[in-house]
Residue frames as qw, qx, qy, qz and C-alpha x, y, z in Angstrom:
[[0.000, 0.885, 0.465, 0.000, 0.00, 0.00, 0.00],
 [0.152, -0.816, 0.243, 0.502, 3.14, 2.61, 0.73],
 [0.465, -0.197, 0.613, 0.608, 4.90, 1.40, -2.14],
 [0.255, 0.547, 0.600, 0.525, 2.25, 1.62, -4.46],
 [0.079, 0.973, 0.136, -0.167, 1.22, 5.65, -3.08],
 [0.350, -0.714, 0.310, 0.521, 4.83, 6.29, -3.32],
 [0.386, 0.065, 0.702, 0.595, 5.25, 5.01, -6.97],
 [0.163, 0.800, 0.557, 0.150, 1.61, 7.00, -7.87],
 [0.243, -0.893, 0.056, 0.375, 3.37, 10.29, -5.88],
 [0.466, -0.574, 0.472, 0.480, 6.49, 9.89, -7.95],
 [0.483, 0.129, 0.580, 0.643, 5.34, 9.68, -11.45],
 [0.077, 0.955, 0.273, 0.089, 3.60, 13.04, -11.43],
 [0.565, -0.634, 0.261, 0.458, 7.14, 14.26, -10.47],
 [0.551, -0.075, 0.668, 0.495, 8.75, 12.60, -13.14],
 [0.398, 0.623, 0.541, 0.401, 6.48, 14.02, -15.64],
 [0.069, -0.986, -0.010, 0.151, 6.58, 17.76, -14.11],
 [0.421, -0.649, 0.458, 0.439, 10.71, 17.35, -14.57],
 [0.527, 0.066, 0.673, 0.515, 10.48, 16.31, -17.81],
 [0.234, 0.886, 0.361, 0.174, 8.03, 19.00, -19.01],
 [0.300, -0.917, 0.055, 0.257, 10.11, 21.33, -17.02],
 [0.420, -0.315, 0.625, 0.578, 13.79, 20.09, -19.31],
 [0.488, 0.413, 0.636, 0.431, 11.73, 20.14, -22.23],
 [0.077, 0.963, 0.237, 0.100, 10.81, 24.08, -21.93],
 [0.363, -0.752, 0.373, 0.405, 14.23, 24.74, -20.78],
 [0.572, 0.126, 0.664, 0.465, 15.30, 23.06, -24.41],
 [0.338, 0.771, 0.494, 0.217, 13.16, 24.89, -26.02],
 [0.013, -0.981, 0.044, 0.189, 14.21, 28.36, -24.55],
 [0.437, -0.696, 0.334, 0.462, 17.64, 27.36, -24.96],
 [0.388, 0.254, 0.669, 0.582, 17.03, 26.82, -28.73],
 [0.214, 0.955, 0.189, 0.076, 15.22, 29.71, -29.46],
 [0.178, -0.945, 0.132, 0.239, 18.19, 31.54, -28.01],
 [0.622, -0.369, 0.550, 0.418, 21.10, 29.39, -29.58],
 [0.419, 0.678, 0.431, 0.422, 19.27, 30.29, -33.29],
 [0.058, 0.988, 0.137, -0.053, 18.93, 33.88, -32.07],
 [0.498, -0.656, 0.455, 0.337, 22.99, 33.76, -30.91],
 [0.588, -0.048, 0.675, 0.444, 23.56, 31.88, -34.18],
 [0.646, 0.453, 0.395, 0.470, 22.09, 34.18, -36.21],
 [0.024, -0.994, 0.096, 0.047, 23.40, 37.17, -34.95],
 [0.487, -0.350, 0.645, 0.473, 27.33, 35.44, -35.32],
 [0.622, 0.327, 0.571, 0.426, 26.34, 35.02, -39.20],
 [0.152, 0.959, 0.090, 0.220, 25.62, 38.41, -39.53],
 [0.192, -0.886, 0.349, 0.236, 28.32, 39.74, -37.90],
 [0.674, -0.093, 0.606, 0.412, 30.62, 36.93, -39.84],
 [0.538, 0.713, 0.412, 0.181, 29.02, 38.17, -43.21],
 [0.091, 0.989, 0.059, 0.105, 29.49, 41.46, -42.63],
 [0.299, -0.679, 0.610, 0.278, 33.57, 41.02, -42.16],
 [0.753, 0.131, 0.625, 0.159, 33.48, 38.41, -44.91],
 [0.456, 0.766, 0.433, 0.135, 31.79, 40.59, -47.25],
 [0.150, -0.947, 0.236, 0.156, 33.90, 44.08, -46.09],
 [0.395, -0.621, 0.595, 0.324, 37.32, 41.75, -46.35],
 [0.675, 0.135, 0.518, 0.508, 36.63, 40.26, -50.23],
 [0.352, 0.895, 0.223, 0.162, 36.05, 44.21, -50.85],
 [0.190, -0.873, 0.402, 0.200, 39.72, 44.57, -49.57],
 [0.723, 0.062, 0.533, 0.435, 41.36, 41.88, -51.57],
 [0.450, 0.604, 0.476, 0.454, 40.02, 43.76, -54.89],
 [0.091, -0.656, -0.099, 0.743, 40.69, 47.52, -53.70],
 [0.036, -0.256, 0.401, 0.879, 40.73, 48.76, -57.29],
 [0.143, -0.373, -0.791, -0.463, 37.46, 47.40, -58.29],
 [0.264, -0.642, -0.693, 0.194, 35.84, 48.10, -55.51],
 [0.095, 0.501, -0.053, -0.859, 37.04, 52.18, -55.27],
 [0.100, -0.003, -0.605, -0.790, 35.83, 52.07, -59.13],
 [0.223, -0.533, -0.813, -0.069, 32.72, 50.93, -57.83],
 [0.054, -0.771, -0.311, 0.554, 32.19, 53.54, -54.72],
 [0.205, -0.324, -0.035, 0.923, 33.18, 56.30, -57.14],
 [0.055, -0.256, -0.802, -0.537, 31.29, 55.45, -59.56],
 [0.253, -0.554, -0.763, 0.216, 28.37, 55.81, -56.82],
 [0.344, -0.475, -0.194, 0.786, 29.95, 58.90, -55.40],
 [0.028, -0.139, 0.299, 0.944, 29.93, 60.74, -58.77],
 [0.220, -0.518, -0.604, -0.565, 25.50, 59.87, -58.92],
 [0.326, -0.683, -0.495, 0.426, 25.27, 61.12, -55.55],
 [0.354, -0.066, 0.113, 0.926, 27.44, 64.14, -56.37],
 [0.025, -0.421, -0.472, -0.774, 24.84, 65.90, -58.59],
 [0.459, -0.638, -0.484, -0.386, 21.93, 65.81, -57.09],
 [0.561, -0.577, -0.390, 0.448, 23.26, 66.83, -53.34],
 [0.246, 0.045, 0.182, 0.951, 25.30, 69.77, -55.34],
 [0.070, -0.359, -0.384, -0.848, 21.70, 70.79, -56.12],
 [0.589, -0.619, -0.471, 0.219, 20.39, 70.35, -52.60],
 [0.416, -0.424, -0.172, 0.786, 23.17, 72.43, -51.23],
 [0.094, 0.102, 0.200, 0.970, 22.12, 75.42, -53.90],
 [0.379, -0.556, -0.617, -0.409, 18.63, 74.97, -53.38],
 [0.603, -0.656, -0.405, 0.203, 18.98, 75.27, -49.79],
 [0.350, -0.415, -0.121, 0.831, 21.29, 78.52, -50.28],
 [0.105, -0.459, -0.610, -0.637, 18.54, 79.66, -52.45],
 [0.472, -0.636, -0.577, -0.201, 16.47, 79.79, -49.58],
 [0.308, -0.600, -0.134, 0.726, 18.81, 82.51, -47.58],
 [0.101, -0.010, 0.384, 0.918, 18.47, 84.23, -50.75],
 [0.208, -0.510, -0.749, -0.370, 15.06, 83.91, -50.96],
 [0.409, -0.766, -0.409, 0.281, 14.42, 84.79, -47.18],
 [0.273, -0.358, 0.080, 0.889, 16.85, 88.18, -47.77],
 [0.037, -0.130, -0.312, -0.940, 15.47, 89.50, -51.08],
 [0.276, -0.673, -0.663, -0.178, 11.32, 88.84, -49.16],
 [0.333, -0.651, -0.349, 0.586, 12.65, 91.21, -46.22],
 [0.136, -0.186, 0.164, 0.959, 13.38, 93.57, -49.17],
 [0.095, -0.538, -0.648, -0.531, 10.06, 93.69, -51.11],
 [0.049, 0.434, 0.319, -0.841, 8.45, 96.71, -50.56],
 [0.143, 0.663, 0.697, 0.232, 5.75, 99.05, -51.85],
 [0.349, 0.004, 0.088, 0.933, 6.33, 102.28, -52.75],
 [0.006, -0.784, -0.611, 0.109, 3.41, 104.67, -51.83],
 [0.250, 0.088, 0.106, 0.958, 3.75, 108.28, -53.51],
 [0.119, 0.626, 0.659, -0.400, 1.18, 110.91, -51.84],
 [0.178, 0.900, 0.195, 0.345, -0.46, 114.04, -53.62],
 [0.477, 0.214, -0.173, 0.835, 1.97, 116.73, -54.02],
 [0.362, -0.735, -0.163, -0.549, -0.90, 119.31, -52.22],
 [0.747, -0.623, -0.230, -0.030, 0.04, 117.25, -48.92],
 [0.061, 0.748, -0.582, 0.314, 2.89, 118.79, -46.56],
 [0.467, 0.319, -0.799, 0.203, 5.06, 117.21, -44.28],
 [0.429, -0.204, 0.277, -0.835, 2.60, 117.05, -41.56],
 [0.911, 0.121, 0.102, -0.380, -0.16, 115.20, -43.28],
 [0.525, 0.424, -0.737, 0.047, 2.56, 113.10, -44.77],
 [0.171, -0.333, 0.719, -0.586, 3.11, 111.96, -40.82],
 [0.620, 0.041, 0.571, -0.537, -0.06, 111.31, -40.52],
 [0.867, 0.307, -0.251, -0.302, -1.03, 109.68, -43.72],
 [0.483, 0.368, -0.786, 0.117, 2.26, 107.50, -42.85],
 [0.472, -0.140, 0.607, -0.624, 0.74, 106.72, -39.29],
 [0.722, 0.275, 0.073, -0.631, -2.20, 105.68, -40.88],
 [0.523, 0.545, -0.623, -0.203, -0.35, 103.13, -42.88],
 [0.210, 0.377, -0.809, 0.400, 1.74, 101.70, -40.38],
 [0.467, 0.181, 0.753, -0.427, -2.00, 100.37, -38.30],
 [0.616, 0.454, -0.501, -0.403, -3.00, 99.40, -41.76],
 [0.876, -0.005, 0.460, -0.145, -3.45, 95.19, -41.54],
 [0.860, 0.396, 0.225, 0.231, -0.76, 93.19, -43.54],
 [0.264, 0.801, -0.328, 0.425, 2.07, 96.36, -43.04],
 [0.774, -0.288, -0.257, 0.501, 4.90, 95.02, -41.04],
 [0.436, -0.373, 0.044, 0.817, 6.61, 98.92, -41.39],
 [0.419, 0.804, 0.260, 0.331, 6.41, 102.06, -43.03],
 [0.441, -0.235, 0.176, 0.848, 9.26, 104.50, -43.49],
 [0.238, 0.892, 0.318, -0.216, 8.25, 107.93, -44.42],
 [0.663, 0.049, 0.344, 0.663, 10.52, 109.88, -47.31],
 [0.220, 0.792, 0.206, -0.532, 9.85, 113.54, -47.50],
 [0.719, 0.660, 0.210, 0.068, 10.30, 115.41, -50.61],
 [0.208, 0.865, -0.449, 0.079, 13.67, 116.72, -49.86],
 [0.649, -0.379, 0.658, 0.041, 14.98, 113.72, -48.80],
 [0.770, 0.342, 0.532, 0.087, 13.99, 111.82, -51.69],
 [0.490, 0.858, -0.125, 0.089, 15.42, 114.98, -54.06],
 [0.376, -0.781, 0.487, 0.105, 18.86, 114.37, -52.14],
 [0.572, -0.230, 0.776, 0.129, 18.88, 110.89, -52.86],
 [0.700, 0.662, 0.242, 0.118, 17.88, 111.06, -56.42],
 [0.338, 0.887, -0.300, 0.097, 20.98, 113.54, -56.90],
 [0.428, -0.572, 0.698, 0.042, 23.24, 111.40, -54.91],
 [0.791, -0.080, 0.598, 0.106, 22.70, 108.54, -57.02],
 [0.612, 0.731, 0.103, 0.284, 22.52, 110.39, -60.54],
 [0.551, -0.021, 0.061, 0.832, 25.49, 112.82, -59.83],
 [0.157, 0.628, 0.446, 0.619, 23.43, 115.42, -60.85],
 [0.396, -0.533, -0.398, 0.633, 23.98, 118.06, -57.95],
 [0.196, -0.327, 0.150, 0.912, 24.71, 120.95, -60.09],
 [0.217, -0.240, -0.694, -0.644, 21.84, 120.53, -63.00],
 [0.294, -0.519, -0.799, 0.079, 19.28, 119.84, -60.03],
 [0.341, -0.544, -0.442, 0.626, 19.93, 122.55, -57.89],
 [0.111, 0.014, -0.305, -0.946, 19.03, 125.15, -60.49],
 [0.162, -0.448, -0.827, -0.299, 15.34, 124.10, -60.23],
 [0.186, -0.515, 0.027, -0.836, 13.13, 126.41, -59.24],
 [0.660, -0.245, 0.562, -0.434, 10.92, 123.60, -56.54],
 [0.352, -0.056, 0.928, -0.106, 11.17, 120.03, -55.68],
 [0.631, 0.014, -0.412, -0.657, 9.03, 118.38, -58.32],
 [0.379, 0.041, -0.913, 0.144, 9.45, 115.23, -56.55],
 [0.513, -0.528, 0.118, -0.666, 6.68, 114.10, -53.77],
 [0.371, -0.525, 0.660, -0.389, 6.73, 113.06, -50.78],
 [0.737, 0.079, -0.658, -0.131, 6.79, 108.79, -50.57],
 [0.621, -0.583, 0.392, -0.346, 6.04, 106.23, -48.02],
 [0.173, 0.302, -0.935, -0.070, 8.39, 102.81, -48.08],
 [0.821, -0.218, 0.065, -0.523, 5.68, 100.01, -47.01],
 [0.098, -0.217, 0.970, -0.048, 7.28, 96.70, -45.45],
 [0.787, -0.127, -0.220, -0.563, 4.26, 93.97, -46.10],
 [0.633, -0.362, 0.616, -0.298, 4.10, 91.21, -43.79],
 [0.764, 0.381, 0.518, 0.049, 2.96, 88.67, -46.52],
 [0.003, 0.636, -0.442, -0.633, 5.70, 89.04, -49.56],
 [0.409, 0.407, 0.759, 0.303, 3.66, 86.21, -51.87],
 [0.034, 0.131, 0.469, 0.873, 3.09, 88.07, -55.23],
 [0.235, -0.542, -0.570, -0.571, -0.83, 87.84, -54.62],
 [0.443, -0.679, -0.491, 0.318, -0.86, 88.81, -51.12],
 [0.332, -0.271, 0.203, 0.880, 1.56, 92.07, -52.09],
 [0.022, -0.230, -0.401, -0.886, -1.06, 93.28, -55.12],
 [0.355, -0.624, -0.618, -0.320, -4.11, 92.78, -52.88],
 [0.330, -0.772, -0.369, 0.398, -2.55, 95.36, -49.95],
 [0.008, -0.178, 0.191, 0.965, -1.43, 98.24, -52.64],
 [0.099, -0.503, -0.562, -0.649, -5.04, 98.09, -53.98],
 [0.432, -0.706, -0.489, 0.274, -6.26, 98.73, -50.22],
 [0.430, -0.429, -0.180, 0.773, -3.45, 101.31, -49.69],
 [0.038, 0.337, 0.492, 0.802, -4.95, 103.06, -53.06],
 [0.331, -0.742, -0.482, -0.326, -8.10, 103.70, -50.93],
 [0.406, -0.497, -0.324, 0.695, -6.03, 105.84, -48.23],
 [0.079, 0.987, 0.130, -0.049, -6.71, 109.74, -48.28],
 [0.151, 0.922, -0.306, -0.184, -3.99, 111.66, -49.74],
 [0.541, -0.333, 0.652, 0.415, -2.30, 108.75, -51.33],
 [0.491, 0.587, -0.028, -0.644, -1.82, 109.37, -54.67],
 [0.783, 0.394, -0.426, -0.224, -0.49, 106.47, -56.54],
 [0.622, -0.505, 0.594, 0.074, 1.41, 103.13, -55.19],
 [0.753, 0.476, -0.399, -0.215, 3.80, 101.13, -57.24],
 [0.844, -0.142, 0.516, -0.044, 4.93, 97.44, -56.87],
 [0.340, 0.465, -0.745, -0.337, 7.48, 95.37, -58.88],
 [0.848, -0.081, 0.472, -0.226, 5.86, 91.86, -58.57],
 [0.870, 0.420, -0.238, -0.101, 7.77, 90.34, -61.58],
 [0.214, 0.453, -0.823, 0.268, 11.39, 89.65, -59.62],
 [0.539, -0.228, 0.452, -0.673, 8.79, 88.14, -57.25],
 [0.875, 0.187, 0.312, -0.319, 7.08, 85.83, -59.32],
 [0.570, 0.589, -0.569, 0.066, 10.46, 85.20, -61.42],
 [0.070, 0.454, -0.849, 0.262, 12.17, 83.96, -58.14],
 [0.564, -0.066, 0.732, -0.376, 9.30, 81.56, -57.04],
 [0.707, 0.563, -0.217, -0.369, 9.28, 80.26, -60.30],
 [0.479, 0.555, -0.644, 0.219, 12.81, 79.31, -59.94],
 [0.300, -0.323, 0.762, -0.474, 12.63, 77.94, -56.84],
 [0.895, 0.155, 0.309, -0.283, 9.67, 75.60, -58.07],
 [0.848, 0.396, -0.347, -0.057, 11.80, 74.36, -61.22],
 [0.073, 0.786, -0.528, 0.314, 14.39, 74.13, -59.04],
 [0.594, -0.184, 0.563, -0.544, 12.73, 71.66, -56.61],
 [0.838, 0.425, -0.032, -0.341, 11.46, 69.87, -59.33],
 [0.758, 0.524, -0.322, 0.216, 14.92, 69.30, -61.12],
 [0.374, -0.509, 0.669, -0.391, 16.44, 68.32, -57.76],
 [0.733, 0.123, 0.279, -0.608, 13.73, 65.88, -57.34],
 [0.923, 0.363, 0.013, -0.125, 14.14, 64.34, -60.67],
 [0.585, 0.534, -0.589, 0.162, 17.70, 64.05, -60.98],
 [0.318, -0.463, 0.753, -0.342, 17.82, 62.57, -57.50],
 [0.910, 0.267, 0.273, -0.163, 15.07, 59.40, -58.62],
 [0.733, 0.624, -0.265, -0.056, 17.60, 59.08, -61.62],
 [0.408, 0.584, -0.666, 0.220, 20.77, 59.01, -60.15],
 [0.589, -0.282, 0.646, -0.394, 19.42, 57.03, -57.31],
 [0.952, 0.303, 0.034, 0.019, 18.60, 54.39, -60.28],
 [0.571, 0.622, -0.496, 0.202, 21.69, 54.80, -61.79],
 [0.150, -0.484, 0.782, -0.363, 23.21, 53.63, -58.19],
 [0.847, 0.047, 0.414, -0.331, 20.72, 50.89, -58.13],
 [0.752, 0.655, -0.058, -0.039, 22.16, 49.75, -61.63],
 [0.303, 0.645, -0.634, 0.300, 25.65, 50.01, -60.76],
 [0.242, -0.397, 0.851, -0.246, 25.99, 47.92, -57.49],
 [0.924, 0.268, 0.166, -0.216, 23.12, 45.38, -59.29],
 [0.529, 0.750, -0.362, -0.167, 25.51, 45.25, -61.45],
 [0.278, 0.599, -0.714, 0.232, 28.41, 44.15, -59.96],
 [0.625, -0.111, 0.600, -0.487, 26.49, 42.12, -57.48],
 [0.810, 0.414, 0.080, -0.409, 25.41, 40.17, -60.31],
 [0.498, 0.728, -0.454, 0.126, 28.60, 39.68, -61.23],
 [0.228, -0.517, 0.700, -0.437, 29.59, 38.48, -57.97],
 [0.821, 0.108, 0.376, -0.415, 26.77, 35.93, -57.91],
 [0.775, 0.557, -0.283, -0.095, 28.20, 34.48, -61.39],
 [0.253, 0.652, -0.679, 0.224, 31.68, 34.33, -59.99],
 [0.397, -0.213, 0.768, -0.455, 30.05, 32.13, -56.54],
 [0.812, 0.038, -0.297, -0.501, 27.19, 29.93, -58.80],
 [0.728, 0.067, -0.682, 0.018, 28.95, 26.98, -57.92],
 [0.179, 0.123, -0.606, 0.765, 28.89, 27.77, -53.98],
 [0.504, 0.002, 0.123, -0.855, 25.82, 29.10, -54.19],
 [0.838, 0.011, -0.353, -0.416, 24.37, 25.70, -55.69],
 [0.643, 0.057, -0.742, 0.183, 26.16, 23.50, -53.45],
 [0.189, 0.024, 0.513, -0.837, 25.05, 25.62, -49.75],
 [0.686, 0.147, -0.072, -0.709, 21.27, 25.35, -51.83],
 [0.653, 0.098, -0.748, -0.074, 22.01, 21.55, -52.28],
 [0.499, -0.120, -0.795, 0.324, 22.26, 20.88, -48.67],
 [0.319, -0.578, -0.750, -0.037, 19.55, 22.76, -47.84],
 [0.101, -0.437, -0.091, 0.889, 20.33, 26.80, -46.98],
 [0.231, 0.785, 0.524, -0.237, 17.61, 29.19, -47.57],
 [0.549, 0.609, 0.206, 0.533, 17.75, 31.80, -49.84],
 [0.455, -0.878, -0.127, -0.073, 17.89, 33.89, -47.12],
 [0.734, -0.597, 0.213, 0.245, 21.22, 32.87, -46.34],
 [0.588, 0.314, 0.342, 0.662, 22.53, 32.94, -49.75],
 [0.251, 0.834, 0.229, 0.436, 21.66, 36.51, -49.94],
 [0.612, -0.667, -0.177, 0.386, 23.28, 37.76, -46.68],
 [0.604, -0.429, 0.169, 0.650, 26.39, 38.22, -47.64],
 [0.205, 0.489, 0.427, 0.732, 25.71, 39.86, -51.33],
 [0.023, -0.868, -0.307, -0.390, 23.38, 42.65, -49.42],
 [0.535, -0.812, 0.059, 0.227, 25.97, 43.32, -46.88],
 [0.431, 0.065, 0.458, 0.774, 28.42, 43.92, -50.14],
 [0.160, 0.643, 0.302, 0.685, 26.08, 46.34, -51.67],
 [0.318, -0.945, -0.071, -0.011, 25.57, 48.12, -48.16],
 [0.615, -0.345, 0.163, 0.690, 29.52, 48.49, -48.16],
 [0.297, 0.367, 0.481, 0.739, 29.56, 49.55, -51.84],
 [0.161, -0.864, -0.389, -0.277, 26.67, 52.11, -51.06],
 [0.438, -0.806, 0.075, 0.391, 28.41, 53.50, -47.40],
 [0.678, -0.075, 0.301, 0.666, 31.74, 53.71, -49.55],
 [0.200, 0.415, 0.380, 0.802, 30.51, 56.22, -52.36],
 [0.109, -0.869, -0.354, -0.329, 28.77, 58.10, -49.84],
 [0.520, -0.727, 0.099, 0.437, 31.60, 58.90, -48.06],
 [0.481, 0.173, 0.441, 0.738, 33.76, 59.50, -51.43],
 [0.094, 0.694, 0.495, 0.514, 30.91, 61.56, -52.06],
 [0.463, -0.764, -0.067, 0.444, 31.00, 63.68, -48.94],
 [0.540, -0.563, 0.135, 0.611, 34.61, 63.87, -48.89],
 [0.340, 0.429, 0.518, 0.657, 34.15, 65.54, -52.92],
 [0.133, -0.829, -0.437, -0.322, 31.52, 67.62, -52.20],
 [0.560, -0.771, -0.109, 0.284, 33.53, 69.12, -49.19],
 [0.622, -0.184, 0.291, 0.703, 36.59, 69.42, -50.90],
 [0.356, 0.273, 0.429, 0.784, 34.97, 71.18, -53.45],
 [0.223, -0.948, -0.219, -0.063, 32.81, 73.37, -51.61],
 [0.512, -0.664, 0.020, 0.545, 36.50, 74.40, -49.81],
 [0.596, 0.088, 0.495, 0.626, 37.96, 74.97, -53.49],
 [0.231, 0.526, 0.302, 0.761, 35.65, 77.42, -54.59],
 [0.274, -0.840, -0.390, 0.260, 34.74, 78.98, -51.86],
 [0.280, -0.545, 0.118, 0.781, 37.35, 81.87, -52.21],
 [0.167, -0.123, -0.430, -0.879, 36.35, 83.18, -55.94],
 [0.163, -0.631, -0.684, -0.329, 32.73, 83.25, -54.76],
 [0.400, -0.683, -0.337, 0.510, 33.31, 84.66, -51.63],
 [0.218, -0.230, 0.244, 0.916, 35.66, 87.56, -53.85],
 [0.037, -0.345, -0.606, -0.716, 32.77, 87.58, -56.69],
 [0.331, -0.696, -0.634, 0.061, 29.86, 87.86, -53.98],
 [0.534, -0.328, -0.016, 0.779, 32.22, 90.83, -52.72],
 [0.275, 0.001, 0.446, 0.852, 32.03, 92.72, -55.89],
 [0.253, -0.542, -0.541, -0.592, 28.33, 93.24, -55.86],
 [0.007, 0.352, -0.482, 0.803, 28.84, 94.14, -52.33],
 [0.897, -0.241, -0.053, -0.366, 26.92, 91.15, -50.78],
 [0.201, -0.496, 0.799, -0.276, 28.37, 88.31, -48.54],
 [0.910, 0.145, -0.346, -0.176, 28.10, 84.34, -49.70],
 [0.292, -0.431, 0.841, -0.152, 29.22, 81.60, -47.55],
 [0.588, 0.114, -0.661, -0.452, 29.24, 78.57, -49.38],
 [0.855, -0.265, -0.024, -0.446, 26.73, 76.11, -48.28],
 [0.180, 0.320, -0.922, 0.126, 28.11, 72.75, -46.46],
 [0.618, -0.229, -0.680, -0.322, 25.89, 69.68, -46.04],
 [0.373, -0.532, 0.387, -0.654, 25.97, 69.73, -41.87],
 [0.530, -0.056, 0.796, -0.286, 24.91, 66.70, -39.36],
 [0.750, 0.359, 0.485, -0.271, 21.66, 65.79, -40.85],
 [0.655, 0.614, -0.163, -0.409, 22.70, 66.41, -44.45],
 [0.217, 0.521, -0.825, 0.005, 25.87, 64.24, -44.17],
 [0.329, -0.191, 0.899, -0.215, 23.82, 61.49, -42.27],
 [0.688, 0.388, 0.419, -0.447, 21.11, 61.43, -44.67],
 [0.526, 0.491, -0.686, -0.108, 23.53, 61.21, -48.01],
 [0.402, 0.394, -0.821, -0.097, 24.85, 58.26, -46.54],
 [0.476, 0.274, 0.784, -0.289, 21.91, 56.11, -45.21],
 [0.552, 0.576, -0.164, -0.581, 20.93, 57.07, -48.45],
 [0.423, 0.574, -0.679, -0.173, 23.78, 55.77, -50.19],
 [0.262, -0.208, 0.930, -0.154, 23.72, 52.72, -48.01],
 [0.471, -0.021, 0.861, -0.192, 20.69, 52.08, -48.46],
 [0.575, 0.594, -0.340, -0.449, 20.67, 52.49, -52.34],
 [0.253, 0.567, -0.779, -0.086, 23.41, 49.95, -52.26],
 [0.300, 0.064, 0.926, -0.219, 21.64, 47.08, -50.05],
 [0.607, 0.455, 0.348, -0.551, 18.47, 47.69, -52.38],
 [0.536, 0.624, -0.451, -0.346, 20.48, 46.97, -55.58],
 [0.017, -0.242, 0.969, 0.047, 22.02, 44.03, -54.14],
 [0.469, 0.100, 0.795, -0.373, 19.00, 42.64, -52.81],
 [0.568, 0.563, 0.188, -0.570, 17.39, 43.18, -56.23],
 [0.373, 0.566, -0.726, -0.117, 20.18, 41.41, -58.29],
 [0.046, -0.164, 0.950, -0.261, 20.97, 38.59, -55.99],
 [0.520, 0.245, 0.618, -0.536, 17.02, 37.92, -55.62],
 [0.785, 0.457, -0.212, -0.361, 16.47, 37.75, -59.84],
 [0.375, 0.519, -0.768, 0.013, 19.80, 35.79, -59.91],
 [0.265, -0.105, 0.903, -0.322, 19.09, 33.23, -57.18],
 [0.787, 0.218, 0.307, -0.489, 15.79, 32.28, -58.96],
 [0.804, 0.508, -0.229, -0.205, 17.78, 30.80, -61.92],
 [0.248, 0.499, -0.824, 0.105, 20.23, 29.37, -60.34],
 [0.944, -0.101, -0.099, -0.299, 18.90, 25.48, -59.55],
 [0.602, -0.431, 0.652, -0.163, 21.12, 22.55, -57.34],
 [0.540, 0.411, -0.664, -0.314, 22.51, 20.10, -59.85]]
């Protein structure tokens, strides 16, 4: 009777210790795959890095290759994006030139310029009497001696107008308002440099845009390329690993961790170009900017721009492999 509770007590035991080794198996395979496939990756990725140092001369011909479709299209980033201090400099200039009735002295002027200045949509107004404005006409013609024979100031008095909103249609819809002030007698507005420069700035954007899609193919095309090439050169590896039963998964490893080299490579080529050659010309722009008595500091690509080129470029270069190596592994069949 004890023997037989003690054998009934003891094979619930037996079964709890065996459930209990069989979940401890289990975790310790999940984790010994997880360990194993984080060692293949890191293996690849020195595998893949050290048959692009064997070949150094192919492989630079590769990155530059890369380097010189990145080139463009970042060149036109960096101008685009000193556009846009140009842009934001010549909006603080845009004015509106308000000229009052010559009847009004320098008084009402005041006040008509008051008036302005609590005017909705006027960031400033600057008042310009009529002898101010005859100075500076003779200072800029030369014409001191021819002027000063006049008998009175034909000129009249003017009000500068800063506008808060410098979009071309937001600029012609507060000089028609300012047309309805008392003793203004005419306003006048250049809106074509206006709508010339946001013109350019749209094609600009545009043809950024497209030549970045392009030469981002054209990098897709180039490390396919040679990836493809690689694949040819391994076919017989590649069909004997697939013979004994590796996924494609595994065949592809090492090819996309070649085009993410290839890719990082030419975006650092590229950089280090784009830097150099920002230093190179900087001095004749800086001298030409000079001459027109304006200040130009050439643009430079900064944190974000330098980390986004080259996650770019990487990951141009793992997308081309993976897109090569993935047509190519379908035709290649285990003899």
């Amino acid at each position: 009777m004890t023997s037989g509770t003690s054998r009934q007590t003891q094979k619930p035991a037996s079964r709890d210790t065996a459930s209990r080794r069989g979940a401890r198996s289990q975790r310790t395979g999940l984790n010994s795959r997880v360990r194993a496939w984080s060692r293949h990756h890191r293996a690849m990725a020195r595998d893949s890095a050290y048959r692009l140092v064997r070949r150094p001369v192919a492989s630079l011909l590769t990155m530059v290759a890369i380097a010189i479709a990145l080139i463009l299209p970042c060149a036109l980033w960096l101008v685009m994006d000193s556009a846009k201090v140009l842009d934001t400099e010549l909006d603080e200039s845009a004015t509106l030139t308000v000229y009052l009735s010559a009847s009004i002295d320098e008084a009402q002027a005041m006040e008509v310029a008051d008036t302005l200045r609590n005017r909705p949509g006027v960031a400033g107004a600057r008042l310009v009497t009529a002898a101010e404005g005859m100075a500076e006409f003779q200072q800029a013609l030369g014409l001191d001696d021819a002027l000063s024979e006049l008998d009175e100031n034909p000129l009249p008095a003017s009000i500068i107008v800063s506008p808060i909103d410098v979009t071309p249609q937001a600029v012609r819809d507060l000089s028609e308002r300012l047309e309805d002030v008392g003793g203004v007698d005419e306003v006048r507005l250049d809106l074509a440099w206006l709508e010339r420069l946001n013109r350019l700035a749209e094609l600009g954007q545009r043809l950024t845009l497209a030549l970045a899609l392009l030469f981002g193919l054209g990098v897709l095309l180039i490390v396919g390329n040679t990836i493809r090439l690689a694949v040819e050169s391994r076919r017989q590896e590649i069909e004997v690993v697939t013979l004994i039963g590796a996924t494609h998964a595994f065949v592809r490893r090492p090819f996309l961790y070649s085009g993410a080299w290839y890719g990082l490579g030419g975006g650092l080529l590229a950089w280090a170009m784009l830097a150099l050659g920002g230093q190179w010309l900087a001095a004749p722009v800086q001298a030409l900017a000079q001459s027109y008595g304006a200040s130009f500091v050439m643009p430079t690509l900064g944190v974000e721009g330098s980390a986004t080129l080259l996650i770019s470029s990487t990951l141009l270069g793992w997308l081309g492999s993976w897109m090569a190596v993935s047509r190519h592994l379908k035709d290649i069949r285990p003899r």
